[in-house]
C-alpha positions in Angstrom: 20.1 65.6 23.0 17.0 64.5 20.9 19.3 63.9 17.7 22.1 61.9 19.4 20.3 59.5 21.1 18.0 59.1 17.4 21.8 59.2 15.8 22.7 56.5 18.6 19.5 54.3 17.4 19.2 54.8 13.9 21.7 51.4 12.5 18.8 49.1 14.3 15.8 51.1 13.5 16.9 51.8 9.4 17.5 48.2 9.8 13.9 47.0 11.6 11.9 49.6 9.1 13.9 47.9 6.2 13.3 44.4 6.6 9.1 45.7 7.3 8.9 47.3 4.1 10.4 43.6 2.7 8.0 42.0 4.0 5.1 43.9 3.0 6.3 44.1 -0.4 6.5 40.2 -0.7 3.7 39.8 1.0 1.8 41.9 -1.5 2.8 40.1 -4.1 1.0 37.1 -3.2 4.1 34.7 -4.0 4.3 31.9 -1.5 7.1 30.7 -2.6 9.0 34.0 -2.5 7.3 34.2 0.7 8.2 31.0 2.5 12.1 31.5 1.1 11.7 35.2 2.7 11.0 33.7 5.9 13.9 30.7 6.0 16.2 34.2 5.0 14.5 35.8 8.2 15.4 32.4 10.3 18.7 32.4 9.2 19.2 36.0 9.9 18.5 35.7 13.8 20.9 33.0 13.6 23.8 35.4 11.3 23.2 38.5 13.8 23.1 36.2 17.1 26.5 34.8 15.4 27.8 38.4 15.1 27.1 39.9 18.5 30.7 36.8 19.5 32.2 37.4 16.4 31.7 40.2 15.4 32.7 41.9 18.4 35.4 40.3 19.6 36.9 39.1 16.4 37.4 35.6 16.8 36.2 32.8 14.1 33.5 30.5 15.5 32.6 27.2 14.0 30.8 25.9 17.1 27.9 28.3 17.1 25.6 25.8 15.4 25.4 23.7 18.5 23.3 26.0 20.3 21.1 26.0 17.4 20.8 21.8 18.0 20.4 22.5 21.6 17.8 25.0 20.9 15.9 23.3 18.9 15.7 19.6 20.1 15.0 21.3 24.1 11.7 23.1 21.8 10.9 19.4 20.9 11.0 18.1 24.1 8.2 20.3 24.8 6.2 21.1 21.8 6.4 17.9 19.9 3.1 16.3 18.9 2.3 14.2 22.3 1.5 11.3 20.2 4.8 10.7 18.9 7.0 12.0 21.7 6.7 8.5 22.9 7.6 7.1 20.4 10.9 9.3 19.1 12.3 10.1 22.4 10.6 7.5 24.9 13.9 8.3 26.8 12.0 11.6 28.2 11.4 11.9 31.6 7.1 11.1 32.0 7.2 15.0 33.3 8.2 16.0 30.1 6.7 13.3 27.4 3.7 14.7 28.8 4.1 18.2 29.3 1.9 20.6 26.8 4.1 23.9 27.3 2.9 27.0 24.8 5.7 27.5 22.0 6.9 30.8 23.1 7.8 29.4 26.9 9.3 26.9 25.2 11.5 29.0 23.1 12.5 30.7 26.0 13.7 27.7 27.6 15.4 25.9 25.1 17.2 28.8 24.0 18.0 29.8 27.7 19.7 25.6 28.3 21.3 26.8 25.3 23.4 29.7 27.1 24.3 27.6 30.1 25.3 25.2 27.8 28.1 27.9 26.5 28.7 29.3 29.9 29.8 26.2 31.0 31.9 25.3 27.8 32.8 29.0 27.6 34.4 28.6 30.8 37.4 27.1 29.0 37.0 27.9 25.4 37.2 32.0 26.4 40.3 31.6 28.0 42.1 30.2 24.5 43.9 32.6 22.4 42.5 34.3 19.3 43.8 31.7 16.5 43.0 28.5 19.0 39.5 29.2 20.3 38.0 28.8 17.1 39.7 24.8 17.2 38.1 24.9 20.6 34.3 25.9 19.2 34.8 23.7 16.2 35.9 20.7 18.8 32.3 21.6 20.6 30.6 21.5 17.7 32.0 17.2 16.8 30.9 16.7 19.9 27.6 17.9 19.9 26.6 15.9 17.1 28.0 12.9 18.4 26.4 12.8 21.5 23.2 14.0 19.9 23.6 11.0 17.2 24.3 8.6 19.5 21.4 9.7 22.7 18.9 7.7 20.7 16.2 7.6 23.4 16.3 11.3 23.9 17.3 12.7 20.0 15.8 9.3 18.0 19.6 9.4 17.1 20.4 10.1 13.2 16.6 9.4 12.5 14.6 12.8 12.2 11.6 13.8 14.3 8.2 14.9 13.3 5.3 16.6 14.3 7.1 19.9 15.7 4.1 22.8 15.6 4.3 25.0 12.1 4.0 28.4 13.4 6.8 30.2 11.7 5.9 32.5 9.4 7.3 35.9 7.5 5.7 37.8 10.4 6.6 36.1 12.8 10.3 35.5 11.7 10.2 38.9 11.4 9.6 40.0 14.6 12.0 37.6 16.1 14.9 38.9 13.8 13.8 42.4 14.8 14.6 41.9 18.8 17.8 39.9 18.0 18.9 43.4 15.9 17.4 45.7 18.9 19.5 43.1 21.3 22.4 43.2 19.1 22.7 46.7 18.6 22.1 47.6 22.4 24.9 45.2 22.9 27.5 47.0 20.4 27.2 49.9 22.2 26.6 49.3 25.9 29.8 49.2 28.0 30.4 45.5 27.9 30.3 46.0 23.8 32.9 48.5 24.0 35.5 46.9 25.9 35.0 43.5 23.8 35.4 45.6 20.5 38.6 47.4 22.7 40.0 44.0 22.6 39.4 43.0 19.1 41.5 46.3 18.3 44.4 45.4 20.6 44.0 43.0 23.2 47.2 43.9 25.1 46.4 48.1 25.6 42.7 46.4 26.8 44.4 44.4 29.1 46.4 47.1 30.4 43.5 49.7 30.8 41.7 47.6 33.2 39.5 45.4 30.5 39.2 41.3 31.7 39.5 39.7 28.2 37.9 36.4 29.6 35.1 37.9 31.4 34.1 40.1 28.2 34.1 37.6 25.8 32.0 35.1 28.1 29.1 37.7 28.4 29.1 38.3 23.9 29.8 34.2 24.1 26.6 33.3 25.9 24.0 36.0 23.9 25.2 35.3 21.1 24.6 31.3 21.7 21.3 32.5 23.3 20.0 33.9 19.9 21.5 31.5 17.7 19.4 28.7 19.9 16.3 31.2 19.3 16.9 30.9 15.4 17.9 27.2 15.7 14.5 26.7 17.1 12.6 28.4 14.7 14.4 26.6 11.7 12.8 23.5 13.6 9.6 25.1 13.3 9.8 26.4 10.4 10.5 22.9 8.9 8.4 20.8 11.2 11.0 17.9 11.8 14.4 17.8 13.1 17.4 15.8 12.2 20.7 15.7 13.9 22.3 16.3 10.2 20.8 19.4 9.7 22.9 21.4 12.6 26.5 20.7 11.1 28.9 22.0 8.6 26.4 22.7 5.8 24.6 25.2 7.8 27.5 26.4 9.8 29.5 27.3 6.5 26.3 29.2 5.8 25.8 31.3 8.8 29.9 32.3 8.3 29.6 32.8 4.5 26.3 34.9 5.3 28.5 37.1 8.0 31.7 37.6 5.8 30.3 38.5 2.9 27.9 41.3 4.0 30.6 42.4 7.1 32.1 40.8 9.9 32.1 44.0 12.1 28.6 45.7 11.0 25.5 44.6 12.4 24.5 46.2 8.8 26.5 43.7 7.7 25.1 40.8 9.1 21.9 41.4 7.7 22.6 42.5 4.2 24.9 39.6 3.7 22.5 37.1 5.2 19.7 38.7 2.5 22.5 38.8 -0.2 23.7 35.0 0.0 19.7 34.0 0.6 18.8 35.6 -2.5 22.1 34.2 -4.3 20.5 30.2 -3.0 17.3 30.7 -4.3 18.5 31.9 -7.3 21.0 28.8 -7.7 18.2 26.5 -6.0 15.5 27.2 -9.1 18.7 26.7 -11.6 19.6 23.3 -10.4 15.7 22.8 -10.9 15.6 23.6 -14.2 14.3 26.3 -16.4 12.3 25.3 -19.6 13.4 27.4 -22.3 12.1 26.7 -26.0 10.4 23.5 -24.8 13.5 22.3 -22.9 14.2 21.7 -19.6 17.9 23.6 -18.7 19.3 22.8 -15.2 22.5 23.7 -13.4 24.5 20.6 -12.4 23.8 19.0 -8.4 25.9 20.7 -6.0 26.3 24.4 -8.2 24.3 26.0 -5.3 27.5 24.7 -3.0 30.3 25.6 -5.4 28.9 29.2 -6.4 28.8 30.1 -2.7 32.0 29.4 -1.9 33.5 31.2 -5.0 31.1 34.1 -4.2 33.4 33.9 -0.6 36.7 33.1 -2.2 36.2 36.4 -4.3 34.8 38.4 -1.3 37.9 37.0 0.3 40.2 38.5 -2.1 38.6 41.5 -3.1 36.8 43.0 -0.4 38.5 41.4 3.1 36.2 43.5 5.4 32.8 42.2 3.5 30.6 44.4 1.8 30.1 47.3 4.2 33.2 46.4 5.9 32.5 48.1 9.5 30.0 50.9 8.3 27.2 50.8 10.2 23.4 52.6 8.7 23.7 56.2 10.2 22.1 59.9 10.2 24.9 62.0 7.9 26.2 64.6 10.0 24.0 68.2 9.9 26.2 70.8 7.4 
């Protein structure tokens, strides 16, 4: 009983104990810059697994996911922003909130929980589309998000960026963040609700006939996963210390998708080795379009490699390995012989 219920918790735990022993390691090494791009891979990983728990699971496509992560993040502003220039970003704030002083993690909480009643309601109609048109319907969401978030100047300062967001992301705490969204993720796979929504990812017409509302299933994956993508929306914000309207669109949603396909689609494994993968992949194209000096001479990678090598690195994933890197193999105790 013991070894099933381990067996039944091992993919999240291997996973948790891995990304520690990361950490550490980097950490060790006294690198901040290894360090600081450790935690934006950490960031980005709440964002990739919260991304998985809809996708994965039910196996639709969604390019709307990133506005939960603009959600997120401007509701954290609201609150947490540096008092002295709430006024003067967003003097469109109720006086409740231009003065309200609430801690970070409340905060969090909040803006990530507007976040999923923001899907709920658009889920309402988006869960109800088919498998190919859903993903039209999310990337609709997603144009209109940033427009109205563009445009509500007195509330978002529009397409200018806001300062003065608190700093108080770091590797540690990233990594405790991305280590609930697994433990949440993982719980999720395999509680009931999980099942059925993976039941109809398989064949959505047996589900349907043994009893499984496809709507209903999909809403409940639809609004956690938009829940933790807000949480790791809101830590990018913190992470960087401003916000900008431009930073929540199709650079970072292409991202968070290539991050997901190449490590897996259907493995919560997957989500987070491909998120590490393609992070390590950027940095390594980042310092090339930088420059290395070789011999006295500065060599640098054309503006814009970091963009083309990811999508051939998806292209070829694509191709050769449809399923991603672990395909739907999950971390796991090998049987007792």
């Amino acid at each position: 009983m013991i070894i099933r219920g381990v067996r039944r918790l091992f993919p999240g735990l291997s996973l948790i104990i891995g990304l520690a022993v990361i950490c550490v390691a980097v950490h060790l090494t006294g690198d901040l810059l290894v360090e600081n791009a450790l935690t934006e891979a950490l960031v980005y990983m709440v964002m990739v697994v919260g991304l998985w728990v809809f996708v994965g699971n039910s196996g639709i496509i969604s390019f709307g996911h990133v506005s939960f992560a603009m959600v997120g993040a401007y509701a954290s502003a609201w609150q947490t922003c540096c008092l002295a220039m709430r006024g003067v970003f967003m003097p469109g704030l109720p006086d409740w909130l231009l003065h309200a002083d609430v801690p970070v993690v409340v905060a969090a909480l909040l803006a990530a929980t507007l976040a999923a009643a923001y899907a709920a309601i658009s889920g309402v109609a988006i869960m109800r589309f088919g498998t190919f048109s859903a993903p039209i319907g999310l990337l609709s969401l997603l144009f209109v998000t940033k427009t109205v978030y563009e445009n509500w100047t007195e509330v978002t300062a529009g397409q200018s960026s806001i300062v003065g967001l608190p700093l108080y992301v770091d590797v540690w705490t990233a990594l405790g963040v991305a280590c609930l969204a697994i433990v949440l993720a993982h719980l999720y796979k395999v509680s009931a609700h999980g099942l059925r929504l993976q039941a109809t990812r398989e064949d959505q017409a047996a589900a349907r006939a043994s009893g499984v509302v496809v709507w209903r299933e999909r809403m409940i994956a639809y609004v956690l996963s938009a829940f933790l993508f807000a949480i790791g929306g809101i830590l990018y914000g913190h992470f960087l210390g401003t916000l900008a309207v431009s930073e929540f669109w199709l650079d970072m949603t292409f991202l968070t998708l290539a991050m997901l396909v190449v490590g897996g689609m259907r493995s919560l494994t997957g989500a987070v080795v491909g998120t590490l993968v393609v992070s390590a992949i950027r940095e390594l194209l980042r310092a090339g379009e930088q420059g290395f000096d070789i011999a006295g001479t500065t060599v640098a990678a054309p503006q814009g490699t970091q963009e083309i090598a990811l999508a051939a690195i998806l292209l070829a994933i694509l191709i050769f390995r449809p399923l991603g890197l672990l395909g739907d193999r999950e971390l796991g105790i090998p049987p007792l012989t």
